[in-house]
Biopython code that builds the backbone (N, CA, C, O; Angstrom):
import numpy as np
from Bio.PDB.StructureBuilder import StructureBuilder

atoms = [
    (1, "UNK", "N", (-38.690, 7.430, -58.339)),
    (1, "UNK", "CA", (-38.187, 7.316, -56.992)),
    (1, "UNK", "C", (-39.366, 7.340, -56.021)),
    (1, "UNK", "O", (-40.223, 8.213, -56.157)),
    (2, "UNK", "N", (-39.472, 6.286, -54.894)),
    (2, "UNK", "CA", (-40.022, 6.620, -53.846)),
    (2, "UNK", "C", (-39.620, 6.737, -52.929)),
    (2, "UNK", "O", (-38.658, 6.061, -52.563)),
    (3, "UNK", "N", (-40.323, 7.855, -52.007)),
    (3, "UNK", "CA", (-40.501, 8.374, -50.589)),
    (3, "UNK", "C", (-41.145, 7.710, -49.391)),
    (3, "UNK", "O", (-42.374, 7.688, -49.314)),
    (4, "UNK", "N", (-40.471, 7.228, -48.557)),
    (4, "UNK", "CA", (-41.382, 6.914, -47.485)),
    (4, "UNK", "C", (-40.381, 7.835, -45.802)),
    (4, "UNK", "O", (-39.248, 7.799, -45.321)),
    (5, "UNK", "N", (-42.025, 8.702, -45.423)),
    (5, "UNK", "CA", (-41.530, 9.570, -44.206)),
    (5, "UNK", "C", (-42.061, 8.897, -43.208)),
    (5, "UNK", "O", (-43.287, 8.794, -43.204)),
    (6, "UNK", "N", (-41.317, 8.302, -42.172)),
    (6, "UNK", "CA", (-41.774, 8.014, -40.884)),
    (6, "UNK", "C", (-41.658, 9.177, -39.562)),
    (6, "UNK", "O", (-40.729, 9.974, -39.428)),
    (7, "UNK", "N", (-42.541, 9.078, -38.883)),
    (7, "UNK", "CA", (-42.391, 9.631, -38.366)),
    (7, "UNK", "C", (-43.876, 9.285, -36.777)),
    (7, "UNK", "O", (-45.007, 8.958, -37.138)),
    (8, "UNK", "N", (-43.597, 9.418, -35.394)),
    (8, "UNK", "CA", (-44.390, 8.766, -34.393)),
    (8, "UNK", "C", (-45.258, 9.902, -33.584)),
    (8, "UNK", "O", (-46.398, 9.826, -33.125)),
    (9, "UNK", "N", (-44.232, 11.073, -33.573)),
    (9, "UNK", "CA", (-44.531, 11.872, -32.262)),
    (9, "UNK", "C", (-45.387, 13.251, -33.044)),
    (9, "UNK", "O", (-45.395, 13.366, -34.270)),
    (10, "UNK", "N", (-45.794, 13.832, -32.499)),
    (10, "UNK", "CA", (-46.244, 14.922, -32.964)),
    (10, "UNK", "C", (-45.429, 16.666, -33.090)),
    (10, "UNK", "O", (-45.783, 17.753, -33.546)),
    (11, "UNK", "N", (-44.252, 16.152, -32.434)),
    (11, "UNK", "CA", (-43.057, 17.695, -32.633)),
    (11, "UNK", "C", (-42.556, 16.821, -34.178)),
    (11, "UNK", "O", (-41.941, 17.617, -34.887)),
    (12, "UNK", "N", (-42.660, 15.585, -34.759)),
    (12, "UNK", "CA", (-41.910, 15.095, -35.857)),
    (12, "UNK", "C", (-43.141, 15.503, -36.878)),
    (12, "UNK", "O", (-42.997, 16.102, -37.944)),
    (13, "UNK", "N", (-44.079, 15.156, -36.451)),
    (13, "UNK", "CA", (-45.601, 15.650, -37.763)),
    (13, "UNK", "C", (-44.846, 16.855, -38.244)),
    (13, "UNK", "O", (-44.477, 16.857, -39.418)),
    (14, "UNK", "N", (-44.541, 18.007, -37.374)),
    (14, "UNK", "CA", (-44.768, 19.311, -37.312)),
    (14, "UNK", "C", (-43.531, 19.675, -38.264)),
    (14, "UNK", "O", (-43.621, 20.330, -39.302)),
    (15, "UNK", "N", (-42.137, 19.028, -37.619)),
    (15, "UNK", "CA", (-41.243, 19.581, -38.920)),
    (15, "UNK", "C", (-41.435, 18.660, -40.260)),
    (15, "UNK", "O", (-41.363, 19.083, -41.414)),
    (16, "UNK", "N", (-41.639, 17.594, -39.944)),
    (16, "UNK", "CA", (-41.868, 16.922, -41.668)),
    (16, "UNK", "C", (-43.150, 17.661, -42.544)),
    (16, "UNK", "O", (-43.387, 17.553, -43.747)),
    (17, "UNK", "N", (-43.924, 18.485, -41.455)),
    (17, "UNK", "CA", (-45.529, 18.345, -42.868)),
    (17, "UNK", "C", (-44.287, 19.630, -43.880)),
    (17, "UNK", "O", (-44.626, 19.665, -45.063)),
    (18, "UNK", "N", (-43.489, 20.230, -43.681)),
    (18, "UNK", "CA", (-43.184, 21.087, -45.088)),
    (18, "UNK", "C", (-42.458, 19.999, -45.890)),
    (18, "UNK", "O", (-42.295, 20.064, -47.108)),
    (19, "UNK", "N", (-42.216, 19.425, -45.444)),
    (19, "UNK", "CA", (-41.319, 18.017, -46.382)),
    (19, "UNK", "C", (-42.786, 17.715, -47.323)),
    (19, "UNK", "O", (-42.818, 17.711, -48.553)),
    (20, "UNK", "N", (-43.730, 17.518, -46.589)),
    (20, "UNK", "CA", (-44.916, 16.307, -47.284)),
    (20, "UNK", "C", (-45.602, 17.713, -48.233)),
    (20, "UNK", "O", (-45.974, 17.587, -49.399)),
    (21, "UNK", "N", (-45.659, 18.907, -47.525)),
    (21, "UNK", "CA", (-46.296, 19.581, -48.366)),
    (21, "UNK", "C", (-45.210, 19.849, -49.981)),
    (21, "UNK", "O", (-45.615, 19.970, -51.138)),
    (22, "UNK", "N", (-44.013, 19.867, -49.545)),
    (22, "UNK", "CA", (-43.350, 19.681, -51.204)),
    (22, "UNK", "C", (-43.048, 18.440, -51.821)),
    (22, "UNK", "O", (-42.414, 18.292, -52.865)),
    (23, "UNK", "N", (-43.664, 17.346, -50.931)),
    (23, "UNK", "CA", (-43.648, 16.028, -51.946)),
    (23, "UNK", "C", (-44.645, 16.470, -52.638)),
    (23, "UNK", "O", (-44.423, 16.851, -53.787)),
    (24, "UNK", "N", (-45.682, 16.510, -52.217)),
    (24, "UNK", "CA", (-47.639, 17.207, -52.617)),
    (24, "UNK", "C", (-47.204, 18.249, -53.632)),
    (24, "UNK", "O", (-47.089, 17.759, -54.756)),
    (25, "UNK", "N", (-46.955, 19.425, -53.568)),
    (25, "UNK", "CA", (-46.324, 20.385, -54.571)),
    (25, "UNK", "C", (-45.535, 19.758, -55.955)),
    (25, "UNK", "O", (-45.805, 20.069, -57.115)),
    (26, "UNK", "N", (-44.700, 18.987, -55.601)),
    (26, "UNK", "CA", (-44.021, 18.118, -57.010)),
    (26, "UNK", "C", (-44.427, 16.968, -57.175)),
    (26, "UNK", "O", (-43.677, 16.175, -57.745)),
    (27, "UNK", "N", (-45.357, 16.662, -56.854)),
    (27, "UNK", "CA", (-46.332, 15.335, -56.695)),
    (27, "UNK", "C", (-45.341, 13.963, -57.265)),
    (27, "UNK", "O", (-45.363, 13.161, -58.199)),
    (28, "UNK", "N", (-44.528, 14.255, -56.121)),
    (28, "UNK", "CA", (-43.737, 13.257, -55.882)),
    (28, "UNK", "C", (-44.095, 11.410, -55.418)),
    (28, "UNK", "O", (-45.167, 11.333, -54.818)),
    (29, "UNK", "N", (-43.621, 10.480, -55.544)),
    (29, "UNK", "CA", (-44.470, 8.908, -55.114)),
    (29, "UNK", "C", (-43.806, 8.917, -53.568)),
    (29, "UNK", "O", (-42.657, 8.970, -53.129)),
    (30, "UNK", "N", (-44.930, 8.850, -53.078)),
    (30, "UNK", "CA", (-44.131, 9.009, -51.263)),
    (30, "UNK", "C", (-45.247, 8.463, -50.612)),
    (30, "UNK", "O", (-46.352, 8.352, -51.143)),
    (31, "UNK", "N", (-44.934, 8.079, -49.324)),
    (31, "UNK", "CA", (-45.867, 7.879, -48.356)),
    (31, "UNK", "C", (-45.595, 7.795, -46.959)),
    (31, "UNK", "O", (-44.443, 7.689, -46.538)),
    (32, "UNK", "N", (-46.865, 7.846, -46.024)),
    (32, "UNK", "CA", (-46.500, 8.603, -44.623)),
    (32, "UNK", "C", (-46.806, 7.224, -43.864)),
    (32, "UNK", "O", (-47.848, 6.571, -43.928)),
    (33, "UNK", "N", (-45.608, 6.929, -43.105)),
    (33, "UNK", "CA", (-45.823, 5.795, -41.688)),
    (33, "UNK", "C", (-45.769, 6.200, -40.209)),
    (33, "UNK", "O", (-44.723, 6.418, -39.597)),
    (34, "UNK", "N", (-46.967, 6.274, -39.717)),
    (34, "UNK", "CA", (-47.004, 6.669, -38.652)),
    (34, "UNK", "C", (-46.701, 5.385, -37.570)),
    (34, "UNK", "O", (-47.147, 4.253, -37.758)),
    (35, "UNK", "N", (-45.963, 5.724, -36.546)),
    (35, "UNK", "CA", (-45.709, 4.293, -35.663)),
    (35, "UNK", "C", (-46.756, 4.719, -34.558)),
    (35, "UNK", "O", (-46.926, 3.674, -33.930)),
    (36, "UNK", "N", (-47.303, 5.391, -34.161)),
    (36, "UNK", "CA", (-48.295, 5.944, -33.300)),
    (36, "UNK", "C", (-47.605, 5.873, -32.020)),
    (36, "UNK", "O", (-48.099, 5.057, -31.241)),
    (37, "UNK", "N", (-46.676, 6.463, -31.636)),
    (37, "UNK", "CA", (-45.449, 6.246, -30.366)),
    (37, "UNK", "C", (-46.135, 7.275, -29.699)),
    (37, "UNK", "O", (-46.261, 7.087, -28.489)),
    (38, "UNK", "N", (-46.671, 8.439, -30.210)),
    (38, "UNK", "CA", (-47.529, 9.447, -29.242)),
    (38, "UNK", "C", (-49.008, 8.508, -29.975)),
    (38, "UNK", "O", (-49.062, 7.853, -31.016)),
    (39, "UNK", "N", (-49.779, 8.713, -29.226)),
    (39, "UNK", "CA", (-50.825, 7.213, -29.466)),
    (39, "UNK", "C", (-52.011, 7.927, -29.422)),
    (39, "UNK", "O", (-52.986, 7.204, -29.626)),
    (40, "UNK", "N", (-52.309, 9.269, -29.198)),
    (40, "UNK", "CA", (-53.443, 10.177, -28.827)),
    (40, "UNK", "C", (-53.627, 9.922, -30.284)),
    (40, "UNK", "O", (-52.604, 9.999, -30.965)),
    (41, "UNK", "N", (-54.964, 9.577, -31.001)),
    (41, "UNK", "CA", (-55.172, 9.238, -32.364)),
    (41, "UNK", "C", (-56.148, 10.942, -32.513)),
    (41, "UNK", "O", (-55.822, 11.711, -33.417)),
    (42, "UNK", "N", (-57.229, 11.302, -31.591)),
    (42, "UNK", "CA", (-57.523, 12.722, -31.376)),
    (42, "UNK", "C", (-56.255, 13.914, -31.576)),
    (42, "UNK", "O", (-56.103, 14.556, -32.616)),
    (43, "UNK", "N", (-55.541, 14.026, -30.556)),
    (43, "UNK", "CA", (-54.556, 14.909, -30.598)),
    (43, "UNK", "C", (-53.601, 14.807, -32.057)),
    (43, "UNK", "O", (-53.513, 15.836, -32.726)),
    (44, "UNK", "N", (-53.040, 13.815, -32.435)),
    (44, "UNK", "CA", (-52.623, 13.701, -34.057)),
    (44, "UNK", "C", (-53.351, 14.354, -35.072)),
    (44, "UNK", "O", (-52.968, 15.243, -35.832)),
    (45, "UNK", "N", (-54.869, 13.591, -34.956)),
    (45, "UNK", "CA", (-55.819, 14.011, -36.290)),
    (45, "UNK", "C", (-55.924, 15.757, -36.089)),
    (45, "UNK", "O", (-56.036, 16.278, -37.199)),
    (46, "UNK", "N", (-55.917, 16.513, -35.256)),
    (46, "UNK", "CA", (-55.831, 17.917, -35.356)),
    (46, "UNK", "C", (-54.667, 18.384, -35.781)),
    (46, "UNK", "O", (-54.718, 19.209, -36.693)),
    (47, "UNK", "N", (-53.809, 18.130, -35.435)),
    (47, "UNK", "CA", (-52.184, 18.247, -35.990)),
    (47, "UNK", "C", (-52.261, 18.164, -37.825)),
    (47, "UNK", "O", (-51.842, 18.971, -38.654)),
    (48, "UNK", "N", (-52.974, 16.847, -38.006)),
    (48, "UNK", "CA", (-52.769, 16.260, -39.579)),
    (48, "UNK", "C", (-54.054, 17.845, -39.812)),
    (48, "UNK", "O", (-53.542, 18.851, -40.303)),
    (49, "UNK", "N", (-54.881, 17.882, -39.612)),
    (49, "UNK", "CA", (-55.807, 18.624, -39.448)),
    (49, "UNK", "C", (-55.390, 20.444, -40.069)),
    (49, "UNK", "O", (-55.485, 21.092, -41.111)),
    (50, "UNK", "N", (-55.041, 20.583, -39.044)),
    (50, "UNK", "CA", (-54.536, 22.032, -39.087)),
    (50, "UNK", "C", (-53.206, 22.517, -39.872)),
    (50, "UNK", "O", (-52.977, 23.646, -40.306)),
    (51, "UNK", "N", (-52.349, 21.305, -39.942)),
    (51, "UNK", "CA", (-51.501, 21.535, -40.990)),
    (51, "UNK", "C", (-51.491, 20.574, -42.390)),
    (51, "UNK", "O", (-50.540, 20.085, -42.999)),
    (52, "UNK", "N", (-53.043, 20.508, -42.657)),
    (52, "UNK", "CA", (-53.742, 20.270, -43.991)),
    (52, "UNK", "C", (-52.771, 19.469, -44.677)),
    (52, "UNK", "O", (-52.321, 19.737, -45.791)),
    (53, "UNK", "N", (-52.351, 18.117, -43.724)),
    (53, "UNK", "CA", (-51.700, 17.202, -44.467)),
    (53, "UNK", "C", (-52.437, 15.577, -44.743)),
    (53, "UNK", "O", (-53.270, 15.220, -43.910)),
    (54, "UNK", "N", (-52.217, 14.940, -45.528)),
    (54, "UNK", "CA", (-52.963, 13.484, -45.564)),
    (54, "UNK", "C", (-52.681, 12.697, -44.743)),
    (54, "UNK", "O", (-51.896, 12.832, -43.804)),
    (55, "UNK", "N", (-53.318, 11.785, -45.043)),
    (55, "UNK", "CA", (-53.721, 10.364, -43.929)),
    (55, "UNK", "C", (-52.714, 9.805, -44.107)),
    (55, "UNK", "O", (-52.322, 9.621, -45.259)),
    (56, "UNK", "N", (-52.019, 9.382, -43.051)),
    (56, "UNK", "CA", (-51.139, 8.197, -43.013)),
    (56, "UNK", "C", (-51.159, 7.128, -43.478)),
    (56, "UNK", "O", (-51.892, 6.305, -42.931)),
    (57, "UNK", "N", (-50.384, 6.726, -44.642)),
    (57, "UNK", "CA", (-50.839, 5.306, -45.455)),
    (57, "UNK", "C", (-50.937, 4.216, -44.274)),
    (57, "UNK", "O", (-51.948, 3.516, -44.222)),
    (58, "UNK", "N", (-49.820, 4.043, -43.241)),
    (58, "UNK", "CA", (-49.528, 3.213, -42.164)),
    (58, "UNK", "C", (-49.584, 3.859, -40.899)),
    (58, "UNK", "O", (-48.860, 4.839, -40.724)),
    (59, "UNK", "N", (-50.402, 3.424, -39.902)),
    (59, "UNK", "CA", (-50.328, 3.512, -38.990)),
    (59, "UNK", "C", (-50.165, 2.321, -37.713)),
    (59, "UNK", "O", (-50.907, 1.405, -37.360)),
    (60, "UNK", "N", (-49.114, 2.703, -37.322)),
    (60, "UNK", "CA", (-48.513, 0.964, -36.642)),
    (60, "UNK", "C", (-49.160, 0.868, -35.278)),
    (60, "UNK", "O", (-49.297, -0.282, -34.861)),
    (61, "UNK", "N", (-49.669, 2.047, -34.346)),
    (61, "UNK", "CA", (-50.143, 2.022, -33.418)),
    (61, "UNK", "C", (-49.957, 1.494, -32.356)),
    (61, "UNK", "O", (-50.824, 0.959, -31.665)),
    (62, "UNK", "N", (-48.400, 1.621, -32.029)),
    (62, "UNK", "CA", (-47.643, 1.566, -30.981)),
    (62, "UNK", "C", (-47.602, 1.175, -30.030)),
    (62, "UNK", "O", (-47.103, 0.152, -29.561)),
    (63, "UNK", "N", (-48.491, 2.500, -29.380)),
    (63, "UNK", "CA", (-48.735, 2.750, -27.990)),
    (63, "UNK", "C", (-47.264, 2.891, -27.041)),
    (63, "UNK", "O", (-46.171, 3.122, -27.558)),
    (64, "UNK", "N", (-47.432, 2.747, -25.901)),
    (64, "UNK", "CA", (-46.671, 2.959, -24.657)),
    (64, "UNK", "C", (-46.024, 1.508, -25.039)),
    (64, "UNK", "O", (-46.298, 0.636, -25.863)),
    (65, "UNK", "N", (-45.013, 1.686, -24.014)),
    (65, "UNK", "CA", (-44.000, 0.831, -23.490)),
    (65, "UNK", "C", (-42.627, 1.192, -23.239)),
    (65, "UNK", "O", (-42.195, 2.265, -23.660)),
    (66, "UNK", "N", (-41.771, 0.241, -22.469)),
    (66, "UNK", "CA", (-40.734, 0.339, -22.349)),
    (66, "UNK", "C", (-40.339, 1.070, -23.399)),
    (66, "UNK", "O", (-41.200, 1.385, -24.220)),
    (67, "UNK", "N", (-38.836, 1.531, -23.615)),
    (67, "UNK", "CA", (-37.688, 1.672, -24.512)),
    (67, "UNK", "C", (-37.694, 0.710, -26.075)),
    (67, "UNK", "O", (-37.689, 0.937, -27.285)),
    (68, "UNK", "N", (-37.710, -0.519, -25.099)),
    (68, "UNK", "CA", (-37.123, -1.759, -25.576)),
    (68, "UNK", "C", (-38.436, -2.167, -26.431)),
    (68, "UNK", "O", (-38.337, -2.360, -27.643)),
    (69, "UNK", "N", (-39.373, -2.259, -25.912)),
    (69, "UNK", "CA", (-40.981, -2.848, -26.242)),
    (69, "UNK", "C", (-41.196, -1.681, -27.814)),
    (69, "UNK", "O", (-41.127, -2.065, -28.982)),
    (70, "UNK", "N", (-41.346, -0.860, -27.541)),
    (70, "UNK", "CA", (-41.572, 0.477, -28.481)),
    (70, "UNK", "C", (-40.572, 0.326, -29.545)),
    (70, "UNK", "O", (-41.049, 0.583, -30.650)),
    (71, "UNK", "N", (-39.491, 0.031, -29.556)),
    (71, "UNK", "CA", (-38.521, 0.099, -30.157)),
    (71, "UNK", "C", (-38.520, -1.120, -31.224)),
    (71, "UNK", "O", (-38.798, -1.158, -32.422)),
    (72, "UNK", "N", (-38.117, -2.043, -30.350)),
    (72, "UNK", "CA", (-38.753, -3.424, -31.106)),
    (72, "UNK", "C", (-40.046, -3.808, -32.302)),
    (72, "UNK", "O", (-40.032, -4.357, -33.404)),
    (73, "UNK", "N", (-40.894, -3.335, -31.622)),
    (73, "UNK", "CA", (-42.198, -3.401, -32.401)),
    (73, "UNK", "C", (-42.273, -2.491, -33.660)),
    (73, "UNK", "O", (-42.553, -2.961, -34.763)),
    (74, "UNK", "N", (-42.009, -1.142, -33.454)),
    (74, "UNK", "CA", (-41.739, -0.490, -34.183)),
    (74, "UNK", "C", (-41.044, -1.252, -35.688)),
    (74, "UNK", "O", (-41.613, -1.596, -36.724)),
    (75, "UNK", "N", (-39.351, -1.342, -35.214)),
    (75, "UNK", "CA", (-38.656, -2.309, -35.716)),
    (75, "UNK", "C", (-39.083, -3.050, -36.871)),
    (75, "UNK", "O", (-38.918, -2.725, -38.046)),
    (76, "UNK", "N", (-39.704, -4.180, -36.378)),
    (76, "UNK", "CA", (-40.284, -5.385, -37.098)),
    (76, "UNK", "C", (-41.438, -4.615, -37.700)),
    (76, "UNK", "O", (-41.109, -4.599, -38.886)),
    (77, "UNK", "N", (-42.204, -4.184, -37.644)),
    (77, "UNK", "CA", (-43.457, -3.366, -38.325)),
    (77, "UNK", "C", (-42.780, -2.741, -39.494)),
    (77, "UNK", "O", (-42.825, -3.209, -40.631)),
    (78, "UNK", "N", (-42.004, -1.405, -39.068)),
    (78, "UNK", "CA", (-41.406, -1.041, -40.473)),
    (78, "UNK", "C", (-40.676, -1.103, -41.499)),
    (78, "UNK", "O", (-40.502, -0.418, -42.507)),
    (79, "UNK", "N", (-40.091, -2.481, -40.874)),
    (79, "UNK", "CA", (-39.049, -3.484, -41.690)),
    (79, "UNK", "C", (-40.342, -4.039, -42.846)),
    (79, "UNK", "O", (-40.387, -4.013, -44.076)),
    (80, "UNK", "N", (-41.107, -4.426, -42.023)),
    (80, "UNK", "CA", (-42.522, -5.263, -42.788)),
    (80, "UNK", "C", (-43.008, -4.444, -44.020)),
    (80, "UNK", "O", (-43.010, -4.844, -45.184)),
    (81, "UNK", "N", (-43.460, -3.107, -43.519)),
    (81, "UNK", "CA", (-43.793, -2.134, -44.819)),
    (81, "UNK", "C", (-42.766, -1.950, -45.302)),
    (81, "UNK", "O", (-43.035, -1.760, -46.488)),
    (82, "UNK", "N", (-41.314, -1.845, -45.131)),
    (82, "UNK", "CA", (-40.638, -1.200, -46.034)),
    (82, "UNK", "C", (-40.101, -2.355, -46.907)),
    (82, "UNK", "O", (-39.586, -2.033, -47.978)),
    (83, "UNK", "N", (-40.155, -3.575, -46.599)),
    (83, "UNK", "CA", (-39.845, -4.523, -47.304)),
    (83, "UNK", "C", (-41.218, -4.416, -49.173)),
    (83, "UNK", "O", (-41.112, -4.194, -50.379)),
    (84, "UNK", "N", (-42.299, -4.759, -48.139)),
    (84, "UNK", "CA", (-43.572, -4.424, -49.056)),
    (84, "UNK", "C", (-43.013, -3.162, -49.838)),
    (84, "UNK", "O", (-42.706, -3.518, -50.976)),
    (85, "UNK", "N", (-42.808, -2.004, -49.658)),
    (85, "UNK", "CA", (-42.644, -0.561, -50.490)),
    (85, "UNK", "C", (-41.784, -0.385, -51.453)),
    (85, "UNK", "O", (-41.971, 0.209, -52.516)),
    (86, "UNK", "N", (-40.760, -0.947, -51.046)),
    (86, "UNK", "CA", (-39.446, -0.857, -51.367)),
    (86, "UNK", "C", (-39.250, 0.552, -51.863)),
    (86, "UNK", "O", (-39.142, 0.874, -53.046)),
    (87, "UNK", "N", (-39.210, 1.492, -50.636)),
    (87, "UNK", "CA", (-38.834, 2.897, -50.992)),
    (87, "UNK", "C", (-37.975, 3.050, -51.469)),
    (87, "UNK", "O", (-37.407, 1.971, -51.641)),
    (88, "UNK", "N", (-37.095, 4.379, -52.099)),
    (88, "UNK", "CA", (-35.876, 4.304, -52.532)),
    (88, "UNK", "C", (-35.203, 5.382, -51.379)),
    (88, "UNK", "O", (-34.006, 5.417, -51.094)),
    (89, "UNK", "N", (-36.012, 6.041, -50.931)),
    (89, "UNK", "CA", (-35.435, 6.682, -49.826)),
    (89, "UNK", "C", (-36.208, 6.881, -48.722)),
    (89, "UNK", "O", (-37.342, 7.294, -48.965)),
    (90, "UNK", "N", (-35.856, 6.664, -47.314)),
    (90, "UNK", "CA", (-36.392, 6.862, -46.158)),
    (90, "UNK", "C", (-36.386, 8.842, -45.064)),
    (90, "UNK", "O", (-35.369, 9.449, -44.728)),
    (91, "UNK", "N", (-36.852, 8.985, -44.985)),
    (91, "UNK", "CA", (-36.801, 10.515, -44.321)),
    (91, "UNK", "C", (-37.445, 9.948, -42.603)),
    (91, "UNK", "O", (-38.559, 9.448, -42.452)),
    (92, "UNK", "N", (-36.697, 10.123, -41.761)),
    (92, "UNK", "CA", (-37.340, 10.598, -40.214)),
    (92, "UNK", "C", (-36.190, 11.768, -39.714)),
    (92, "UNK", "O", (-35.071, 11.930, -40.202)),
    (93, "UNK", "N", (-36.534, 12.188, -39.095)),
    (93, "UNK", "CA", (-36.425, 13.291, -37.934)),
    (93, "UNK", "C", (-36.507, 13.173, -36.780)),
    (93, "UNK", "O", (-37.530, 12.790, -36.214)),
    (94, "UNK", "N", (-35.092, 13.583, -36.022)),
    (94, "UNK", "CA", (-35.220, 13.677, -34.015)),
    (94, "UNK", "C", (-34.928, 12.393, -33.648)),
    (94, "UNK", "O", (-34.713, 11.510, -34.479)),
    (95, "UNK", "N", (-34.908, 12.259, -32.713)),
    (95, "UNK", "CA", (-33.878, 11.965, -31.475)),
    (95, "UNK", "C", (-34.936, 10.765, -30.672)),
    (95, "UNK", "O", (-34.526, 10.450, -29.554)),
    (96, "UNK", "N", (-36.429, 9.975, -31.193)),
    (96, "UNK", "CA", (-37.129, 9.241, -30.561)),
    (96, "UNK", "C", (-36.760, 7.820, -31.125)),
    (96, "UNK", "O", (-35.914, 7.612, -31.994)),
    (97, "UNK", "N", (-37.579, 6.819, -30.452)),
    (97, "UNK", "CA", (-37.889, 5.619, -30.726)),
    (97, "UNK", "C", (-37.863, 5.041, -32.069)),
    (97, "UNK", "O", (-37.170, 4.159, -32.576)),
    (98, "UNK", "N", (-38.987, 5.922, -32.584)),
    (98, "UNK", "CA", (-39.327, 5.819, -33.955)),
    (98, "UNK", "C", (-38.297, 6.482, -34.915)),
    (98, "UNK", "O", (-38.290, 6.239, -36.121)),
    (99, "UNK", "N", (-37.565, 7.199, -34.404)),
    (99, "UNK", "CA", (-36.196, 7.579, -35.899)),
    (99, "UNK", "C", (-35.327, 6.415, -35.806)),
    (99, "UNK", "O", (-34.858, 5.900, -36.821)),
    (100, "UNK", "N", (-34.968, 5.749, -34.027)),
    (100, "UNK", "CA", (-34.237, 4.991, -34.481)),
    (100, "UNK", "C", (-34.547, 3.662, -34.930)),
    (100, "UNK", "O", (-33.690, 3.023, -35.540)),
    (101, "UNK", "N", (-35.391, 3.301, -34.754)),
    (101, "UNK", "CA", (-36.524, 1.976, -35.693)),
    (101, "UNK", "C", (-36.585, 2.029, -36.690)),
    (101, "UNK", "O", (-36.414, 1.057, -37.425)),
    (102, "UNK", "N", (-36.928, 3.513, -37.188)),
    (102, "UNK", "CA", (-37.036, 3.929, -39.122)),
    (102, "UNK", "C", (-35.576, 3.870, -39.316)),
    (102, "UNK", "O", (-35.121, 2.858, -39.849)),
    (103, "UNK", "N", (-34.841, 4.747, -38.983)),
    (103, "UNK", "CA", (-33.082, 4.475, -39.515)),
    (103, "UNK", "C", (-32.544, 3.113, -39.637)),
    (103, "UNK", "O", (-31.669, 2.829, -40.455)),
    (104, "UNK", "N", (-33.304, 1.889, -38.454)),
    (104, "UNK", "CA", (-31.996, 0.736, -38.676)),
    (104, "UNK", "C", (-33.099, 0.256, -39.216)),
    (104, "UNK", "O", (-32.616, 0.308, -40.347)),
    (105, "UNK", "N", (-34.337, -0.239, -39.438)),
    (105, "UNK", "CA", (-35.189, -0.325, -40.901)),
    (105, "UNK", "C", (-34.750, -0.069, -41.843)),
    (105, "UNK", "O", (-34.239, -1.048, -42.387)),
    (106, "UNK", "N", (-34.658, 0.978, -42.471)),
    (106, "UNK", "CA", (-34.407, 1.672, -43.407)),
    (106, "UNK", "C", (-32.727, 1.543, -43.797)),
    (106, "UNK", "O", (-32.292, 2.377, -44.591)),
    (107, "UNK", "N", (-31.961, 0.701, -43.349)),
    (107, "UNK", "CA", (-30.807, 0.725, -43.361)),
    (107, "UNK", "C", (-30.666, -0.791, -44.276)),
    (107, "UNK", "O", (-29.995, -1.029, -45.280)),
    (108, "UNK", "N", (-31.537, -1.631, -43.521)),
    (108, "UNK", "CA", (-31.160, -2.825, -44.612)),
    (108, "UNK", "C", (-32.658, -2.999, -45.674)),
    (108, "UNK", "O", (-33.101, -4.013, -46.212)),
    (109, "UNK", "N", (-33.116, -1.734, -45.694)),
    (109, "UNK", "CA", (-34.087, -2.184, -46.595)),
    (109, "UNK", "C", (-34.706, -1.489, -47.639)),
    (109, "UNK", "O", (-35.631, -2.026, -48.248)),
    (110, "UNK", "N", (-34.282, -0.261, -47.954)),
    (110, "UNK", "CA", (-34.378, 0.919, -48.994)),
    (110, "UNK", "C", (-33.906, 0.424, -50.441)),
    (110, "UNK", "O", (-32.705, 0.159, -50.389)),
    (111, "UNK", "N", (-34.289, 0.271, -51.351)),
    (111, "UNK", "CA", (-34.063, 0.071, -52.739)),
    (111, "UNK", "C", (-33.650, -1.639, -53.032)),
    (111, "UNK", "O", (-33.138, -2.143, -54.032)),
    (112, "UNK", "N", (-34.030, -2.182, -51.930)),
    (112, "UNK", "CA", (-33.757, -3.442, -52.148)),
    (112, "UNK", "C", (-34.910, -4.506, -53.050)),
    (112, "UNK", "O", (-34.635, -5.689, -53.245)),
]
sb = StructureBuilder()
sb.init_structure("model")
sb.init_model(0)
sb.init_chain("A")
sb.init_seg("    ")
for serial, (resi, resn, name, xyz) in enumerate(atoms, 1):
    if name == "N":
        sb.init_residue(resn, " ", resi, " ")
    sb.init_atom(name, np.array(xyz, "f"), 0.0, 1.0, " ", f" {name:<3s}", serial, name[0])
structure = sb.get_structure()
């Protein structure tokens, strides 16, 4: 089985790293997509940093925009890797841009 955790903002790093630290623990096949929706690439790397988690296989690098702009891009980006991955299961967290980009991603494209 594979894992793929998306996740953009840095309150989402924070509850997923115990997720990533027990993929890491059962050395599970997983991997981390960052959409870079909080875009501070400094402020992240201390986060990944201090809660001694790995590098983001993907980083989509977002940035600012509208709703619509952020959303979109997102979208098509993680449709793109997840097509490439073909995870068998998707994990995001909260209430942003990027869960709902990873969810309707991840909706037509998990185990396919």
């Amino acid at each position: 089985m594979k894992l793929s955790i998306i996740f953009g903002t840095r309150p989402e790093i924070i509850k997923m790293a115990p997720v990533i630290r027990e993929c890491e623990k059962q050395d599970l096949d997983y991997f981390i997509l960052h959409t870079g929706q909080h875009y501070s690439y400094n402020l992240d790397k201390i986060f990944f940093e201090e809660l001694e988690l790995p590098e983001a296989k993907y980083n989509l690098d977002v940035g600012s925009g509208t709703h619509a702009e952020e959303t979109g891009k997102m979208l098509i980006d993680i449709e793109k890797v997840l097509k490439e991955e073909k995870p068998n299961v998707v994990l995001v967290e909260g209430d942003t841009n990027t869960v709902l980009a990873g969810a309707l991603a991840a909706s037509g494209e998990t185990g396919n």
